[in-house]
TORBA-185051 format. One record per residue: x, y, z of N, C-alpha, C, CB in turn; chain. Coordinates in Angstrom, 1 decimal. Glycine has a CB too. Example, Ala and Ser with C-alpha at 12.3 -4.5 7.8 and 13.67 -1.06 7.14 Angstrom:
<<13.2 -5.7 7.8> <12.3 -4.5 7.8> <13.2 -3.3 7.8> <11.3 -4.5 9.0> A> <<12.8 -2.2 7.1> <13.7 -1.1 7.1> <12.9 0.0 7.9> <14.1 -0.6 5.7> A> 
END
This chain:
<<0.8 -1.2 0.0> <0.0 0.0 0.0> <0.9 1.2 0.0> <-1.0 0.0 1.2> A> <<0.4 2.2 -0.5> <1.4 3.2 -1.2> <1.1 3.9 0.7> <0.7 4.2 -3.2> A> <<1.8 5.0 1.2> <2.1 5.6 2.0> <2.2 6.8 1.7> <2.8 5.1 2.4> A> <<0.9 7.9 1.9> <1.2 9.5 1.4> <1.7 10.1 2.3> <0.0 10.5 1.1> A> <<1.8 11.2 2.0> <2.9 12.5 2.5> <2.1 13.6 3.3> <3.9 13.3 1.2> A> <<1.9 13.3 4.8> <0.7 14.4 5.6> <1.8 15.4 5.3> <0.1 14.1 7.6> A> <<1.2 16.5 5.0> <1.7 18.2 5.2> <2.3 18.7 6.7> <0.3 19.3 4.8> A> <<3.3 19.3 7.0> <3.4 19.7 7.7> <2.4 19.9 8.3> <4.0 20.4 7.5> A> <<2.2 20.2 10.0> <0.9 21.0 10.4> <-0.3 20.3 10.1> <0.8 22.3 9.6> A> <<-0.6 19.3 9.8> <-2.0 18.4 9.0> <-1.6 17.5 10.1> <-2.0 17.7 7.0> A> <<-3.0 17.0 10.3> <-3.3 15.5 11.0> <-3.7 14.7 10.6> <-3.9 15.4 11.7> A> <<-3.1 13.1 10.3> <-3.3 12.2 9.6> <-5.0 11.7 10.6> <-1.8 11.2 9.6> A> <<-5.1 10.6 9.8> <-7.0 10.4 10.1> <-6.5 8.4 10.3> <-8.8 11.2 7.9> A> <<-6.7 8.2 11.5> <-6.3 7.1 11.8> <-7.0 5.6 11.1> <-6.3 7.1 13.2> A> <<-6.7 5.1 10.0> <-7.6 3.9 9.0> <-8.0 4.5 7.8> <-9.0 3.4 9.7> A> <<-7.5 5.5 7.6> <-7.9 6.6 6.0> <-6.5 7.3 5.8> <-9.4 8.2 6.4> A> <<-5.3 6.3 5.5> <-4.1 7.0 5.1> <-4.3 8.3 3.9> <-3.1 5.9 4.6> A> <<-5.2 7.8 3.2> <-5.5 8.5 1.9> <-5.5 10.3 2.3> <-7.3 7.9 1.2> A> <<-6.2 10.6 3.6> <-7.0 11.5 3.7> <-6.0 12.0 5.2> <-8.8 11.1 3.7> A> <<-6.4 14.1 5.5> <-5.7 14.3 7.0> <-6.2 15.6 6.9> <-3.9 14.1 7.4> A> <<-6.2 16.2 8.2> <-7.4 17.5 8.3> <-5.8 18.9 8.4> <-9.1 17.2 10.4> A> <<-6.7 19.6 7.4> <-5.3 20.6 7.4> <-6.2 21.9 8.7> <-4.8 21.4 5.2> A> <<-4.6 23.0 8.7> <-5.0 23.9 9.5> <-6.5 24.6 9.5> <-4.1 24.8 9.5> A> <<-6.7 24.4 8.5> <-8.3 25.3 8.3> <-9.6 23.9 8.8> <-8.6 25.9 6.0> A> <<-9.8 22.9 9.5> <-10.6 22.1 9.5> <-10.7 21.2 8.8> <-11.3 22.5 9.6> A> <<-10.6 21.2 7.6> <-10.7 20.5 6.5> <-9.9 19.5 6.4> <-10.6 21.3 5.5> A> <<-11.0 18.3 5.9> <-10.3 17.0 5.3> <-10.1 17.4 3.9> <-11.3 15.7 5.3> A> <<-9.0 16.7 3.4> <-8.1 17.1 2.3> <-7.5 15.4 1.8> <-6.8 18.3 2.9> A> <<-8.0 15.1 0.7> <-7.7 13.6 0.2> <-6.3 14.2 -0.7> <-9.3 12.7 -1.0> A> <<-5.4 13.0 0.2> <-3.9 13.5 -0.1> <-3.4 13.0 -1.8> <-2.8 12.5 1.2> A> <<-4.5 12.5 -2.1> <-3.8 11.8 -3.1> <-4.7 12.7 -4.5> <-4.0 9.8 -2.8> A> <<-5.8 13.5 -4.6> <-6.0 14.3 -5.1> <-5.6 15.9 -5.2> <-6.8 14.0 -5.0> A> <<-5.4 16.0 -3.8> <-5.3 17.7 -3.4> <-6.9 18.4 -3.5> <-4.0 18.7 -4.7> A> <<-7.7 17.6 -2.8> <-8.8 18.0 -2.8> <-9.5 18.0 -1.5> <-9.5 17.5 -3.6> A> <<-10.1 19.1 -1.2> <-11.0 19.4 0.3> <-11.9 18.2 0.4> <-12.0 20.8 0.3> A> <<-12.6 17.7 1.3> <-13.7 17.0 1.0> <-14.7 17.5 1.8> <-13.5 15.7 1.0> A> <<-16.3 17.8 1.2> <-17.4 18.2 2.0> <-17.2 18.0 3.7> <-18.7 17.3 1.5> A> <<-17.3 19.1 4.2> <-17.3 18.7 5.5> <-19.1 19.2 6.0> <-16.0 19.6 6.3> A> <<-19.6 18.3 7.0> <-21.1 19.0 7.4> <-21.2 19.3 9.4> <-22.7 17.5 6.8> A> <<-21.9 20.1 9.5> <-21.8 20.6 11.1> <-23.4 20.0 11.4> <-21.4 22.6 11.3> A> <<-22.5 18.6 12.5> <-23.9 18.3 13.5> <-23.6 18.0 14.9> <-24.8 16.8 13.1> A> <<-24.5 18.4 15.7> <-23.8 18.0 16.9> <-22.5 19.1 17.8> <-23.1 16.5 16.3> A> <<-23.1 20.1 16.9> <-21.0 21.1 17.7> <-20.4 20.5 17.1> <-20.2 20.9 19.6> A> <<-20.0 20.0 15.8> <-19.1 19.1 15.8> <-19.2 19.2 13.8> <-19.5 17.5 16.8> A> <<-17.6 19.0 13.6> <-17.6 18.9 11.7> <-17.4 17.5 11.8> <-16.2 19.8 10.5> A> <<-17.6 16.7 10.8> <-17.7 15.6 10.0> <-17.6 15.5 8.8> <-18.4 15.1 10.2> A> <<-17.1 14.5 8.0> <-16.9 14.3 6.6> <-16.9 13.0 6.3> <-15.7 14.8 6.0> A> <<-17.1 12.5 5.3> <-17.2 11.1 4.5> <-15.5 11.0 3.9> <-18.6 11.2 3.2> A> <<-15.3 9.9 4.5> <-14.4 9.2 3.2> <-13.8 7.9 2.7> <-13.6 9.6 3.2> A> <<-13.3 7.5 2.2> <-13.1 5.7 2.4> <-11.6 5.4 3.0> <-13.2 4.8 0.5> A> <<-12.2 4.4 4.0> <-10.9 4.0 4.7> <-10.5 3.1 3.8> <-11.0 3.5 6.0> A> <<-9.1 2.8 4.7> <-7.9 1.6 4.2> <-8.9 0.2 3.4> <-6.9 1.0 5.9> A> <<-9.4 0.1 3.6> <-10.3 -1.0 3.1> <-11.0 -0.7 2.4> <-10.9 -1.7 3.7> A> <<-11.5 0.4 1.8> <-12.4 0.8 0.6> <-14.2 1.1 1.3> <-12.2 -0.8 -0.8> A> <<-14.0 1.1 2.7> <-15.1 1.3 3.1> <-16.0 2.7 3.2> <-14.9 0.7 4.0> A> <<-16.9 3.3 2.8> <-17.1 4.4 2.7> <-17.8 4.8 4.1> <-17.8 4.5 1.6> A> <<-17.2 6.0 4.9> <-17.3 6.1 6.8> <-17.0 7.6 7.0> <-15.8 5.0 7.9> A> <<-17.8 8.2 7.9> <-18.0 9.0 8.4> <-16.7 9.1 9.7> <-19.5 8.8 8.7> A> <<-15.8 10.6 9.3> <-15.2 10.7 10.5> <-15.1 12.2 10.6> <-14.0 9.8 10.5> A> <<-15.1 12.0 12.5> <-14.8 13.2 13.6> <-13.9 13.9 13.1> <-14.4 12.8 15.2> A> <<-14.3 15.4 12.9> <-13.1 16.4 13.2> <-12.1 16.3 14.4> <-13.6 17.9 13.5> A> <<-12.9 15.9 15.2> <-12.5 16.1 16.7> <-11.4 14.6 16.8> <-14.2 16.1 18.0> A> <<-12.0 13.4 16.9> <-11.4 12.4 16.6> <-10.4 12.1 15.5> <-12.1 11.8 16.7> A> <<-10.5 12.4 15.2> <-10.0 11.3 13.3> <-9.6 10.5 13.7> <-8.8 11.6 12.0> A> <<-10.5 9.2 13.6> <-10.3 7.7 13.8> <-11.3 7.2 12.6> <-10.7 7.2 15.6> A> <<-11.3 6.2 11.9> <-12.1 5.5 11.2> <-12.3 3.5 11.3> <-11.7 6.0 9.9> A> <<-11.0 3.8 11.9> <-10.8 2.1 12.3> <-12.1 1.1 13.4> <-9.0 2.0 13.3> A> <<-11.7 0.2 12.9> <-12.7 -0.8 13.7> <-12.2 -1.2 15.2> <-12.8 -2.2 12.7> A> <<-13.0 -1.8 15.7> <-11.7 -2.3 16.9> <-12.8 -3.6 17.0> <-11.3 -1.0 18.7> A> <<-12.7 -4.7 17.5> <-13.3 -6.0 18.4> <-13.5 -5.9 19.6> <-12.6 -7.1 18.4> A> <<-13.6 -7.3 19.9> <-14.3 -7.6 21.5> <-12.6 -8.2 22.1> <-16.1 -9.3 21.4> A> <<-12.4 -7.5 22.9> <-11.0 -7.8 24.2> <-10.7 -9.3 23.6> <-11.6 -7.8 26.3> A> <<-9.9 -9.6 23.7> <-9.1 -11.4 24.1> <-9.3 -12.1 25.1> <-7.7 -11.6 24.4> A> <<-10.8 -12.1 26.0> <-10.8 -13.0 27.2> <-12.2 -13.7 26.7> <-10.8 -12.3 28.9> A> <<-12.2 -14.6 27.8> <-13.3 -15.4 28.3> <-14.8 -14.7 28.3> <-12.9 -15.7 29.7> A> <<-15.7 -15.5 27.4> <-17.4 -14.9 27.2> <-17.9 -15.6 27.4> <-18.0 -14.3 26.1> A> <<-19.2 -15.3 27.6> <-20.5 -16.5 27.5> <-21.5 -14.9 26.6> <-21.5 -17.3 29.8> A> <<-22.4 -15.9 25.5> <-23.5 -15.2 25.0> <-24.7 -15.2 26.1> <-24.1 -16.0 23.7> A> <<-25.1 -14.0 26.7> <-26.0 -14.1 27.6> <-27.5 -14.9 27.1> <-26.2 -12.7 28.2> A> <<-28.1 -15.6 28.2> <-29.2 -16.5 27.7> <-30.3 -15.3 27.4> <-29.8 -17.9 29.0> A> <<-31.0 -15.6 26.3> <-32.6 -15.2 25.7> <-31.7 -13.6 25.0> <-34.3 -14.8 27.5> A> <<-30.2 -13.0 25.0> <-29.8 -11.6 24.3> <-29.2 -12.6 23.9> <-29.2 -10.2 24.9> A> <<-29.0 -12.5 22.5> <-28.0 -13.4 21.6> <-27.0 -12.4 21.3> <-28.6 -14.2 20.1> A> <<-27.3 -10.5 21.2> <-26.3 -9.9 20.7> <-25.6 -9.7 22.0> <-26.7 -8.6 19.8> A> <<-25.7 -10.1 23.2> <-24.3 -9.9 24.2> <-23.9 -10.6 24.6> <-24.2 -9.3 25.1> A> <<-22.3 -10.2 25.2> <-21.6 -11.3 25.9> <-21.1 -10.6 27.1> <-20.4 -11.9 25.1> A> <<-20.9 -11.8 27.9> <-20.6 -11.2 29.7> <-19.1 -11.9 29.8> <-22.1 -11.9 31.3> A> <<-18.9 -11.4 30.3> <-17.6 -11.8 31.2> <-17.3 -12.5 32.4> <-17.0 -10.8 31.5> A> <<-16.6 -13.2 33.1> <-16.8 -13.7 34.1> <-17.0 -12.4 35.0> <-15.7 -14.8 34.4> A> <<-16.1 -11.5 34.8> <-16.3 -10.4 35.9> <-17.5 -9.6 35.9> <-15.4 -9.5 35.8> A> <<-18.3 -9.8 35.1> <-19.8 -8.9 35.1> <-19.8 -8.0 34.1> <-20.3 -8.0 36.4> A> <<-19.3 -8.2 33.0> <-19.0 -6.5 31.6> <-19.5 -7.1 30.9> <-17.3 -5.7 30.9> A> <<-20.5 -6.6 30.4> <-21.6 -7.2 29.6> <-21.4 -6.4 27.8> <-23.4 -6.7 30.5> A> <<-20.9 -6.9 26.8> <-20.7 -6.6 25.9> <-21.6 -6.9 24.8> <-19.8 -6.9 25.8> A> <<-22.3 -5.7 24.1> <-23.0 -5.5 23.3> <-22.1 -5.8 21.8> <-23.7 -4.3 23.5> A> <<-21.7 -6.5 21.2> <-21.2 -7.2 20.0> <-21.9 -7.0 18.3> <-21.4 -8.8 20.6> A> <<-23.2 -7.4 18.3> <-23.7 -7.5 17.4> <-24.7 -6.8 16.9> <-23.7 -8.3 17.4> A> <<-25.0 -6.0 16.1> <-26.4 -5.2 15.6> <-26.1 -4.1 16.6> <-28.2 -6.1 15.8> A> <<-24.9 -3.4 16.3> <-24.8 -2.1 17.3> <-25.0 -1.0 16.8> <-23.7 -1.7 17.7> A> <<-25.2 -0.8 15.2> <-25.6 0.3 14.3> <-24.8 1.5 13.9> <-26.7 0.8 14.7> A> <<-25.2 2.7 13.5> <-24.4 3.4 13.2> <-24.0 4.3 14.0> <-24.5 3.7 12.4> A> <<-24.5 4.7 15.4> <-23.5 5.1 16.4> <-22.0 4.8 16.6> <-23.8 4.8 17.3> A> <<-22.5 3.0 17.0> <-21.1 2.7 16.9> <-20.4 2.4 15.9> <-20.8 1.8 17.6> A> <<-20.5 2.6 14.7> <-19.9 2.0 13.9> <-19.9 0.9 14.0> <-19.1 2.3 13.7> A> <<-21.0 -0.2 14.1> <-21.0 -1.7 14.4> <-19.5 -2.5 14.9> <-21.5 -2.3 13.1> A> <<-18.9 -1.5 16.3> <-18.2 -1.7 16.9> <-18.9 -2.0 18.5> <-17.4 -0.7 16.7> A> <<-18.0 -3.3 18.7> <-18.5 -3.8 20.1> <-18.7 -2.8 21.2> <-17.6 -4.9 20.6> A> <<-19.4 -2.6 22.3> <-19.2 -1.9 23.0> <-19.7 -2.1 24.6> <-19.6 -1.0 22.4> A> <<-19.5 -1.9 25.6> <-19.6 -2.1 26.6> <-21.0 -0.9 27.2> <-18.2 -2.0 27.2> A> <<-22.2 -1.9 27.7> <-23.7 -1.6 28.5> <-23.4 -1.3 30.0> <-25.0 -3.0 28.5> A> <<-24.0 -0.4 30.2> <-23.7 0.2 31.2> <-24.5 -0.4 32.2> <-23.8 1.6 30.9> A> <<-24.5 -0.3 33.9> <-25.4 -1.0 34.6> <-26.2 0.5 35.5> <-24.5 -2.3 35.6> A> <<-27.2 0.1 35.8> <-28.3 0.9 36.7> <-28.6 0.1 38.3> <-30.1 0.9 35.6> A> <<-28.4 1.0 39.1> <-28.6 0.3 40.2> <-30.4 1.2 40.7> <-27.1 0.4 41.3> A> <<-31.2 -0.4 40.7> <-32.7 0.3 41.3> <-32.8 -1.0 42.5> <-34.3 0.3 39.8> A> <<-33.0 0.0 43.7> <-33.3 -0.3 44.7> <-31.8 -0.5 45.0> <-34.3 -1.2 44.9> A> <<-31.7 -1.8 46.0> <-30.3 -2.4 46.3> <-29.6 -3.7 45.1> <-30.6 -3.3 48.1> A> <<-30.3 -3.6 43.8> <-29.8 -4.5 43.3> <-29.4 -4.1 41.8> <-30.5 -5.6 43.5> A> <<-28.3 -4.6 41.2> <-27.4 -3.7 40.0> <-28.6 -4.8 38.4> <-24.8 -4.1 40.1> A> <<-29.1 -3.2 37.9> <-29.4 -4.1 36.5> <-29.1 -3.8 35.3> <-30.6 -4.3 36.3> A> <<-29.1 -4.2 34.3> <-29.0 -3.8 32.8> <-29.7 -4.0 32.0> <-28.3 -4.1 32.2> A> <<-29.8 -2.8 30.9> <-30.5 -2.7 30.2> <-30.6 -3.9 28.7> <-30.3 -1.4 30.2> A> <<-31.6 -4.7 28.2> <-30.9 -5.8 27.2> <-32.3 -5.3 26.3> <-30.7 -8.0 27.8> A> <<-31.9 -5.9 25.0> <-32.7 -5.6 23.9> <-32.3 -7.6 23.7> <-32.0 -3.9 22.5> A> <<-34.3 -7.6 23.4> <-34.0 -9.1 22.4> <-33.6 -9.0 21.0> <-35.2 -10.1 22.1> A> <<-34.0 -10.4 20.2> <-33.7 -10.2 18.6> <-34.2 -8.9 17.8> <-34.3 -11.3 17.9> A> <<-35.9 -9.3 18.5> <-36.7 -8.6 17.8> <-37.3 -7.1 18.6> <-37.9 -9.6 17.5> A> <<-36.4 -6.1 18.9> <-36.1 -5.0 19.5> <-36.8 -4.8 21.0> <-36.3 -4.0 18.6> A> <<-37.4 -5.6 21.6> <-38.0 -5.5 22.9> <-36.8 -5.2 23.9> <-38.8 -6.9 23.3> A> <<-37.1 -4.6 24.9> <-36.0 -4.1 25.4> <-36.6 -4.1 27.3> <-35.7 -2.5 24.5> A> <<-35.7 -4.8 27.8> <-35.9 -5.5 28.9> <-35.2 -5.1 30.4> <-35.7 -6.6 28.5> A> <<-35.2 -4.8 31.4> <-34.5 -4.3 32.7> <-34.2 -5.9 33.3> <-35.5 -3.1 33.9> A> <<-33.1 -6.6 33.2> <-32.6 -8.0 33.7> <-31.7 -7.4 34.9> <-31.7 -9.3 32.4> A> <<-31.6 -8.4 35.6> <-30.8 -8.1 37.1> <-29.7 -8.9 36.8> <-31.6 -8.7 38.7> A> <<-28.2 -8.3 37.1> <-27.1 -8.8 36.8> <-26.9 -10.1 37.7> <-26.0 -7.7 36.9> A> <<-27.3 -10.2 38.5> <-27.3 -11.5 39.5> <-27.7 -13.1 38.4> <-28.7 -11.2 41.0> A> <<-29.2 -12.4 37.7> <-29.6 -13.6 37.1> <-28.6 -13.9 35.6> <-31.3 -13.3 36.7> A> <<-28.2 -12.5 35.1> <-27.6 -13.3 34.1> <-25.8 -13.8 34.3> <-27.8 -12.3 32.7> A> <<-25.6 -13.4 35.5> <-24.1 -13.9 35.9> <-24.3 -15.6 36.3> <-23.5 -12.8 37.2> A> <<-25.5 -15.6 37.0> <-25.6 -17.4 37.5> <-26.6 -18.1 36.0> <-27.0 -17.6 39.6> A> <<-26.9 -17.2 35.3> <-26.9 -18.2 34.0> <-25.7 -18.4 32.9> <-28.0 -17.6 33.1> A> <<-24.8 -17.7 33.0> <-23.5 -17.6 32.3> <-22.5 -18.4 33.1> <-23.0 -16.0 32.2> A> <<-22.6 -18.1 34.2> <-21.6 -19.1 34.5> <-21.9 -19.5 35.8> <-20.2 -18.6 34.4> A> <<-22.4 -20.8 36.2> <-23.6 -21.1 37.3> <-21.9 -21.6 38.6> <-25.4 -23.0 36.6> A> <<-21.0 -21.8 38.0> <-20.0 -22.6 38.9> <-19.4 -21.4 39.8> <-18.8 -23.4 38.0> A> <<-19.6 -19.8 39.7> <-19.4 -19.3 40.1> <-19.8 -18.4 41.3> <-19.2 -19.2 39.4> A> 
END
């Protein structure tokens, strides 16, 4: 893969060698010398462009990241009746699959709610119902030896 030449002063866009945001905001595709549309949502600029893989992706002024990332290197169980998460022995319940375009269908870690004295989380089934489960029940269905 060919390797371009960021400009002085320019910030490379991490998974989009092609592309790097010069002093004026602007994404600039290195290999044309061309600006590319930038749009303002959120407080925030954004632009389209295709990463290292030819994939066409939306990236942060603020960030310039476009890359993907996975699920950590340890030990999971698919929680029972959520097929899109996995838990950990330690209780970190990872949303994996059908994450959409927030995350860039990047795994990501559900956060827990404590109501009353007991910690729960929030789970979505296949078919988008969306459910308050108590971490107790899905830690002794994941891993009952524990």
């Amino acid at each position: 893969m060919y390797k371009y030449q960021t400009p002085k002063n320019w910030k490379p866009i991490a998974g989009a060698a092609q592309y790097a945001l010069n002093q004026d905001n602007f994404v600039v595709n290195l290999k044309t010398c061309k600006r590319v549309k930038r749009y303002w949502r959120n407080l925030q600029y954004h632009s389209y462009v295709y990463d290292d893989n030819g994939n066409y992706k939306m990236v942060n002024h603020d960030t310039l990241t476009v890359e993907s990332y996975g699920l950590p290197d340890e030990e999971m169980t698919v929680v029972e009746d959520y097929p899109d998460y996995k838990v950990t022995p330690y209780g970190a319940v990872w949303k994996y699959r059908n994450t959409g375009r927030r995350y860039r269908n990047n795994p990501f870690l559900v956060g827990t709610t404590d109501i009353g004295d007991k910690e729960y989380i929030r789970l979505k089934t296949e078919d988008g119902r969306a459910h308050w489960v108590r971490m107790e029940k899905i830690m002794e269905a994941a891993y009952p030896d524990y």
